[in-house]
Biopython code that builds the backbone (N, CA, C, O; Angstrom):
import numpy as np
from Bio.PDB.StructureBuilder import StructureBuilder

atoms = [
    (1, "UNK", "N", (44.165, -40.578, -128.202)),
    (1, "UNK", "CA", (44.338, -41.942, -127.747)),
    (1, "UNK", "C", (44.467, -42.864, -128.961)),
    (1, "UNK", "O", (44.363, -42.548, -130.146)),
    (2, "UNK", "N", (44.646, -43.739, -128.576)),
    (2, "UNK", "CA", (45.493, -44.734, -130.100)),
    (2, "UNK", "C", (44.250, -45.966, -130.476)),
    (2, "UNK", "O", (43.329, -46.231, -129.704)),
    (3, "UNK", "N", (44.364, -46.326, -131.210)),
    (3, "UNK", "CA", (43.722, -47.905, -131.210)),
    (3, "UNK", "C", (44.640, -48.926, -130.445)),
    (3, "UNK", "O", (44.045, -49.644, -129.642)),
    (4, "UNK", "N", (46.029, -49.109, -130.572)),
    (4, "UNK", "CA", (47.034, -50.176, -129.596)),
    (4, "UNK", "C", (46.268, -49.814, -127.986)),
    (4, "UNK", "O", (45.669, -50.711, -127.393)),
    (5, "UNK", "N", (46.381, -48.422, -127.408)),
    (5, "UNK", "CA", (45.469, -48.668, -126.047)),
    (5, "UNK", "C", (44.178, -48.874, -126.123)),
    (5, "UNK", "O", (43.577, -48.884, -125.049)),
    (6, "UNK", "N", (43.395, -49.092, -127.381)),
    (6, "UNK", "CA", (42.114, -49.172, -126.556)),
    (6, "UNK", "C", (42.039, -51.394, -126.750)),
    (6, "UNK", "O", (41.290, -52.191, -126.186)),
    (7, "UNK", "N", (42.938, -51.584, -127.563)),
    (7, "UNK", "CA", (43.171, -52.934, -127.570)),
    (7, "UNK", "C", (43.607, -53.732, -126.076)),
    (7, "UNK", "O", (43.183, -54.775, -125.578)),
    (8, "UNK", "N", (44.559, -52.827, -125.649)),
    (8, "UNK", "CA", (45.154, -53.046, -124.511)),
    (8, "UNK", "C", (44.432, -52.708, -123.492)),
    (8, "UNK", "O", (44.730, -53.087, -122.359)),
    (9, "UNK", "N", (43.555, -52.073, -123.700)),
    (9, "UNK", "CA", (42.311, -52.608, -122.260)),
    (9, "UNK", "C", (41.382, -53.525, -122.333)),
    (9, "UNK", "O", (40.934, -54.129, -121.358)),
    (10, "UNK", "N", (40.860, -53.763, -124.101)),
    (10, "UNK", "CA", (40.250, -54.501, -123.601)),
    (10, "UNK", "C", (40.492, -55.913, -123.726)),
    (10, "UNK", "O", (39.638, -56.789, -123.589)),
    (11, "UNK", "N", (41.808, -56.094, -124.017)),
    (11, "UNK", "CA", (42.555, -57.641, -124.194)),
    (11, "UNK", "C", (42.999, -57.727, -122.382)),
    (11, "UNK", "O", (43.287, -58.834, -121.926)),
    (12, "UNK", "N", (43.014, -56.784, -121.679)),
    (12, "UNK", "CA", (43.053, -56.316, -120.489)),
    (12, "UNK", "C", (42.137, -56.672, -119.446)),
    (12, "UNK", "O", (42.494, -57.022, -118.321)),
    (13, "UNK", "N", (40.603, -56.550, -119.953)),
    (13, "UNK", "CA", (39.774, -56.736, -119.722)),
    (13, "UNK", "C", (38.582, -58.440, -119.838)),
    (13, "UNK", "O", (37.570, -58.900, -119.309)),
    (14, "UNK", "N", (39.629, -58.809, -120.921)),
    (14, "UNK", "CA", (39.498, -60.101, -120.980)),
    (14, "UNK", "C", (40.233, -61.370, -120.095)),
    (14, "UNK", "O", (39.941, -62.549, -119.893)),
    (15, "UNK", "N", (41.451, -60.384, -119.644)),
    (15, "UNK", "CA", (42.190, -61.178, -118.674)),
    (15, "UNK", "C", (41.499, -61.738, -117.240)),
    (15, "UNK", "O", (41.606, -62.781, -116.594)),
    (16, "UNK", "N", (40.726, -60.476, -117.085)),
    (16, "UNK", "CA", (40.399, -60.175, -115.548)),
    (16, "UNK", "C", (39.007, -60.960, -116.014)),
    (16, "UNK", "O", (38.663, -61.730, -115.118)),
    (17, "UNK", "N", (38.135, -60.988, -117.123)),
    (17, "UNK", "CA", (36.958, -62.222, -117.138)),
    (17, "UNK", "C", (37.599, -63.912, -116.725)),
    (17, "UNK", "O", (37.134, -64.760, -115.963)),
    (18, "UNK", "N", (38.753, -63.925, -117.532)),
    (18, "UNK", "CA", (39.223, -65.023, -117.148)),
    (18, "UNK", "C", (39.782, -65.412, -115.766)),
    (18, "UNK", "O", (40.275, -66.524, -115.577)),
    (19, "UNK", "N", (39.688, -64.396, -114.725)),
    (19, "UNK", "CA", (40.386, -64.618, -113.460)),
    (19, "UNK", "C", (39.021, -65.016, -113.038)),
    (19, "UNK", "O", (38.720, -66.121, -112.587)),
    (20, "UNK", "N", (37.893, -63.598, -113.307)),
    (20, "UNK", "CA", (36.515, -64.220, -112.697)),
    (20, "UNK", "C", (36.162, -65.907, -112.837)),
    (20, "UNK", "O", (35.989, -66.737, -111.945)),
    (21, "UNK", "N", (36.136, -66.025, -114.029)),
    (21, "UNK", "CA", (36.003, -67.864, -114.061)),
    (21, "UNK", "C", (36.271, -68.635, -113.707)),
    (21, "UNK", "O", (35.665, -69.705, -113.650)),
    (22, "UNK", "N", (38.000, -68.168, -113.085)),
    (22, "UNK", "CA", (38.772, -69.305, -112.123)),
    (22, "UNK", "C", (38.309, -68.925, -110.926)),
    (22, "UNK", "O", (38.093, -69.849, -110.143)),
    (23, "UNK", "N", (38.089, -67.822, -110.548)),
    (23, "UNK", "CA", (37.980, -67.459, -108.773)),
    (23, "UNK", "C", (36.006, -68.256, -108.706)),
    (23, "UNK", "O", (35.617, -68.944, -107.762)),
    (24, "UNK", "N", (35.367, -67.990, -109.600)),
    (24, "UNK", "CA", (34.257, -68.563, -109.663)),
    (24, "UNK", "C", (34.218, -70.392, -109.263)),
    (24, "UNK", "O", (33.552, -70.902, -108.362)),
    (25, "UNK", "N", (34.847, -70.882, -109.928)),
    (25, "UNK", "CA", (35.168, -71.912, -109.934)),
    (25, "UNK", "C", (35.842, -72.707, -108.712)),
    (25, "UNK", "O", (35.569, -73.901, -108.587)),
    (26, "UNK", "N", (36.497, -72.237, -108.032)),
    (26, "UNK", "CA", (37.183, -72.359, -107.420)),
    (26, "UNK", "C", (36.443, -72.038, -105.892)),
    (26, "UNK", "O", (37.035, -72.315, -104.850)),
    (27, "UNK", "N", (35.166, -71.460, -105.902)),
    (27, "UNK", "CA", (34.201, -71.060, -105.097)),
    (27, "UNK", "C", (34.731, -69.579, -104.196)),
    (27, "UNK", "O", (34.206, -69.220, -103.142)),
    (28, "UNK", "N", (35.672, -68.981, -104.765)),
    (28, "UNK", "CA", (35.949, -67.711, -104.460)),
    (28, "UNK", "C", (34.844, -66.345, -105.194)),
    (28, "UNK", "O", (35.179, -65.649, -106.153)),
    (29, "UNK", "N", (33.451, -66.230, -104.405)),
    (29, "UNK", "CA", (32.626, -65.730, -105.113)),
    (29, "UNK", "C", (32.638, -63.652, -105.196)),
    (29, "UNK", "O", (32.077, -62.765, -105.840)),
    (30, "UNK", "N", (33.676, -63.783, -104.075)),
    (30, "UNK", "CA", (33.888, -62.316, -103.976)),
    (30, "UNK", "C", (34.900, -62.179, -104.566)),
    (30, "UNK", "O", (35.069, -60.963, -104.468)),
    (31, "UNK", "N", (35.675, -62.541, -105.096)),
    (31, "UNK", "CA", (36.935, -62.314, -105.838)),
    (31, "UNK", "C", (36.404, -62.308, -107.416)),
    (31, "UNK", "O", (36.770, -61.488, -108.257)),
    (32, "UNK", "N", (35.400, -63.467, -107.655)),
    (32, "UNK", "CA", (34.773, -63.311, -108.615)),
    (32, "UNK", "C", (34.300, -61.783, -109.544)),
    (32, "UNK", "O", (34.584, -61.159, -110.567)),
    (33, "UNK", "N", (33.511, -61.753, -108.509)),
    (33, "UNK", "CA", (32.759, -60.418, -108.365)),
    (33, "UNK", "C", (33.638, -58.754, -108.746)),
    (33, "UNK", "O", (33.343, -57.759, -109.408)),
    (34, "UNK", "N", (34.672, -59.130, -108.008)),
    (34, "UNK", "CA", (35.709, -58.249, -108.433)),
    (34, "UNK", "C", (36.638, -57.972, -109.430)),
    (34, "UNK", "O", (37.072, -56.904, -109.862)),
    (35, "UNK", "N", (36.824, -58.938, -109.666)),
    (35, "UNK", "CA", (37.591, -59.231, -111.610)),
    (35, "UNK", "C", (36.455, -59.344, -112.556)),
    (35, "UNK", "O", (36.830, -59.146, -113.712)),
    (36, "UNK", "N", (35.201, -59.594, -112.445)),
    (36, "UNK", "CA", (33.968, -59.526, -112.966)),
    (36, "UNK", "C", (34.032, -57.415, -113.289)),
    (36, "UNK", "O", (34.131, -56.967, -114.431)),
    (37, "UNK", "N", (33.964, -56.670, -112.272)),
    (37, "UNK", "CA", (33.668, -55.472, -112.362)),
    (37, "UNK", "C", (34.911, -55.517, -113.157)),
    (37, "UNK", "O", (34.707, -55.817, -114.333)),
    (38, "UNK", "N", (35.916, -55.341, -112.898)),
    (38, "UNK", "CA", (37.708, -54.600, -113.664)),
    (38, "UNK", "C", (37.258, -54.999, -115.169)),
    (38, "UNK", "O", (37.140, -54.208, -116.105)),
    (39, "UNK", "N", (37.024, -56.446, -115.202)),
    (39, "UNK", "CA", (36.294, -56.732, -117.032)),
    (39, "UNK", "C", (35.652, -56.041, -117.373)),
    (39, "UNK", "O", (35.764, -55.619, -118.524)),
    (40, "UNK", "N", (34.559, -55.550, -116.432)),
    (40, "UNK", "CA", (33.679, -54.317, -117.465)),
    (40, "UNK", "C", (34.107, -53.158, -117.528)),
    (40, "UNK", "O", (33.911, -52.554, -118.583)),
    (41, "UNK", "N", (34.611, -52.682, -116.757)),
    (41, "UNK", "CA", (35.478, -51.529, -116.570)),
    (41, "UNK", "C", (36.489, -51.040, -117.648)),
    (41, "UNK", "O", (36.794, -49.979, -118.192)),
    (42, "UNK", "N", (36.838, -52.291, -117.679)),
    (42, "UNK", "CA", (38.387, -52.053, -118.559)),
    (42, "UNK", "C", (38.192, -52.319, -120.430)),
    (42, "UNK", "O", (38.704, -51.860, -121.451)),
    (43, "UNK", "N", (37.102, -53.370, -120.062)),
    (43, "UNK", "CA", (36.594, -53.705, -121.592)),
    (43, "UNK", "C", (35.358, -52.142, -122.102)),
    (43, "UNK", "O", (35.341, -51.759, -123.272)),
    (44, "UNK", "N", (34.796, -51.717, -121.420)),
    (44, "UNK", "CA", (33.924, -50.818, -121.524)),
    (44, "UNK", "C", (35.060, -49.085, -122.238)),
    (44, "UNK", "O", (34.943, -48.417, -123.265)),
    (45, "UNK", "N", (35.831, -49.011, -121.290)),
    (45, "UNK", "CA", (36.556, -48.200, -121.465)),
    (45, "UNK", "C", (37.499, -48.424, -123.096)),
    (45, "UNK", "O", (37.794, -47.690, -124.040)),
    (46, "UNK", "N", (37.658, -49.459, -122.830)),
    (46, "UNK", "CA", (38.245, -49.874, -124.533)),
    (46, "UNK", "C", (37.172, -49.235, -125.650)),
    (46, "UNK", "O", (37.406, -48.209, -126.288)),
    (47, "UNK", "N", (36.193, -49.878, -125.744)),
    (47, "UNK", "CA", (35.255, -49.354, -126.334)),
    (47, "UNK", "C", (34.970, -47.635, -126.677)),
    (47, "UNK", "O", (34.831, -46.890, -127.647)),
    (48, "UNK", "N", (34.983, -47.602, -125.654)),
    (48, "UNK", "CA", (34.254, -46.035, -125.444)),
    (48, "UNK", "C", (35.857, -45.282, -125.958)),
    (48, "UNK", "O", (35.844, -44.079, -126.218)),
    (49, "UNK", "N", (37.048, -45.990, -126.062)),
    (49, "UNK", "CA", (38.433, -45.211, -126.316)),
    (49, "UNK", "C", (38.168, -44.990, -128.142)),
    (49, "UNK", "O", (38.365, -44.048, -128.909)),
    (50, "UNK", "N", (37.752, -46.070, -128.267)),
    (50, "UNK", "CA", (38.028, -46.667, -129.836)),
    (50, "UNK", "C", (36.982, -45.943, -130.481)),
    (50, "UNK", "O", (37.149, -45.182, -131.434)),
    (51, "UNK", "N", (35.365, -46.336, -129.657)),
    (51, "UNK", "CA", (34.682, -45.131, -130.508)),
    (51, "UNK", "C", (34.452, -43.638, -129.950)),
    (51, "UNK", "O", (33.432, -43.055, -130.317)),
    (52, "UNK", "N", (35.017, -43.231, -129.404)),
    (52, "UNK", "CA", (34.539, -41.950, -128.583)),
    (52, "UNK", "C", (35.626, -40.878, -128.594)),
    (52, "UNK", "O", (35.623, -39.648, -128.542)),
    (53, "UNK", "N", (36.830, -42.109, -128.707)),
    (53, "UNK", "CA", (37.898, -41.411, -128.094)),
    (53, "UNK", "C", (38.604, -40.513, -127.255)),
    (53, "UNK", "O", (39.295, -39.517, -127.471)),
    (54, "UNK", "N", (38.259, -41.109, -126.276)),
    (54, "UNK", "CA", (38.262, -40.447, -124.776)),
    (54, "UNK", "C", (37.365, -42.003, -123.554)),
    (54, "UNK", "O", (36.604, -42.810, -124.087)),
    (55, "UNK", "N", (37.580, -42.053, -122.552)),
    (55, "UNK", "CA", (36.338, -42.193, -121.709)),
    (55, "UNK", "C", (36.737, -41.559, -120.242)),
    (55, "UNK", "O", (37.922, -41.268, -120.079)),
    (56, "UNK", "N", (35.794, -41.326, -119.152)),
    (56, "UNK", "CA", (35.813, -40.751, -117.840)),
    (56, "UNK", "C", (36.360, -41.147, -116.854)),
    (56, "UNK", "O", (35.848, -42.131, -116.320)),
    (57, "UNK", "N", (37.560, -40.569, -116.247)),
    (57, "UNK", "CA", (38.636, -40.932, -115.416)),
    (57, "UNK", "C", (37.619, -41.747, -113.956)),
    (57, "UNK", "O", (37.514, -41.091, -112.920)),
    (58, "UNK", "N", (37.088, -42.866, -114.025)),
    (58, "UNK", "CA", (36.209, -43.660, -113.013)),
    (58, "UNK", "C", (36.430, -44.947, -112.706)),
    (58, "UNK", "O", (37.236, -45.705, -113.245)),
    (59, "UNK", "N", (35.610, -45.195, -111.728)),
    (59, "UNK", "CA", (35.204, -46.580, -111.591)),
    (59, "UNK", "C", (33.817, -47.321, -111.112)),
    (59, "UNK", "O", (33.369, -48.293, -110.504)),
    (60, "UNK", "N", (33.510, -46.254, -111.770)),
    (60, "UNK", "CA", (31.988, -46.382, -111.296)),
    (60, "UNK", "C", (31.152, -47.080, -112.524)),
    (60, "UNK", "O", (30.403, -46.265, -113.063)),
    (61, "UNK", "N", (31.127, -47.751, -112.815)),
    (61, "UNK", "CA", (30.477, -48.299, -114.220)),
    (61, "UNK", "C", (29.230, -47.873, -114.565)),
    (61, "UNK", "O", (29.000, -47.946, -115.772)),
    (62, "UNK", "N", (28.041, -47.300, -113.633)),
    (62, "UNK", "CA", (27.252, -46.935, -113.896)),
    (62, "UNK", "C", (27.400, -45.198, -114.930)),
    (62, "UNK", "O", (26.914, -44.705, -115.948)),
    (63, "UNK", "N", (28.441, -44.805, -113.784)),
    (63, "UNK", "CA", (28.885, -43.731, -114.774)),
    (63, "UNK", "C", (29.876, -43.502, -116.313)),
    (63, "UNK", "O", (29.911, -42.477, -116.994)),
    (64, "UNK", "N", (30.616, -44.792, -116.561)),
    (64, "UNK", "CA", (30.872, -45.271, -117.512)),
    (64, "UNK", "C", (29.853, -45.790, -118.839)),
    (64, "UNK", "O", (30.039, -45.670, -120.050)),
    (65, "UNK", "N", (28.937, -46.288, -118.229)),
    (65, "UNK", "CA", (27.623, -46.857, -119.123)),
    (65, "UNK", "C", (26.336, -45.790, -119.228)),
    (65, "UNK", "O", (25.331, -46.163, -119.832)),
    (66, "UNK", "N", (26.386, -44.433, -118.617)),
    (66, "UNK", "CA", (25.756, -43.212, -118.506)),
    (66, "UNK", "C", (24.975, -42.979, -119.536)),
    (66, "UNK", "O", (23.746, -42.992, -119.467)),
    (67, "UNK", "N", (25.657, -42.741, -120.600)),
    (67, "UNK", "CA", (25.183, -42.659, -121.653)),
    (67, "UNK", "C", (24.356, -43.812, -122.467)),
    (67, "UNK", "O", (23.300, -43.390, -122.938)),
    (68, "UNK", "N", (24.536, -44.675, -122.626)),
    (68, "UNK", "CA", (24.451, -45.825, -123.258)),
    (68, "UNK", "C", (22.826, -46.207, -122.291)),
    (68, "UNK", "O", (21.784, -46.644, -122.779)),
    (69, "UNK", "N", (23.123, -45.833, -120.715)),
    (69, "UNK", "CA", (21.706, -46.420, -120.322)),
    (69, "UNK", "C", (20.772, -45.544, -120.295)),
    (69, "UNK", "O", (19.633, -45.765, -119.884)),
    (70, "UNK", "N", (21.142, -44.597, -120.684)),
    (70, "UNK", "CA", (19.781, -43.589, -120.822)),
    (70, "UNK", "C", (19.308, -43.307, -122.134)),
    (70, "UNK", "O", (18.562, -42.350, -122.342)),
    (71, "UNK", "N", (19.716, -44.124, -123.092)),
    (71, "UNK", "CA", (18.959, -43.840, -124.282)),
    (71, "UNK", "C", (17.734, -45.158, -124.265)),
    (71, "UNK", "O", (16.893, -45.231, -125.161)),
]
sb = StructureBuilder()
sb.init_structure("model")
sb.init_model(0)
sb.init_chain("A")
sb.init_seg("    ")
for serial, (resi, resn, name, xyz) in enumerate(atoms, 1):
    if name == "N":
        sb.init_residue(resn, " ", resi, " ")
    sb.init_atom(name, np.array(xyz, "f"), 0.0, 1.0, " ", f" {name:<3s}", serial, name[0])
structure = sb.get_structure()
């Protein structure tokens, strides 16, 4: 995997924080909620590309953050 994709998720992932803020705002609190998760998702996965290189075909964030919460 490259560094350009793990940029591209999580510049990706910054998009979808910024949707949360407008749907927040806007008093759309479940829509919020949902571009809220894709941000962590997508920004998390960046991360885990860049240092790990690799992360787990999911969407489960708990299983994305697996590691990280059990230490």
């Amino acid at each position: 995997m490259s560094y350009r994709e793990s940029e591209n998720l999580k510049r990706r992932g910054r998009a979808f924080l910024e949707l949360a803020e407008y749907s927040l705002s806007r008093g759309f609190h479940d829509k919020a909620v949902f571009h809220v998760h894709q941000a962590i998702e997508l920004f998390v996965k960046g991360v885990l590309l860049e240092v790990v290189g690799t992360y787990p075909r999911t969407h489960d964030l708990m299983e994305l953050l697996g590691d990280w919460l059990s230490e």
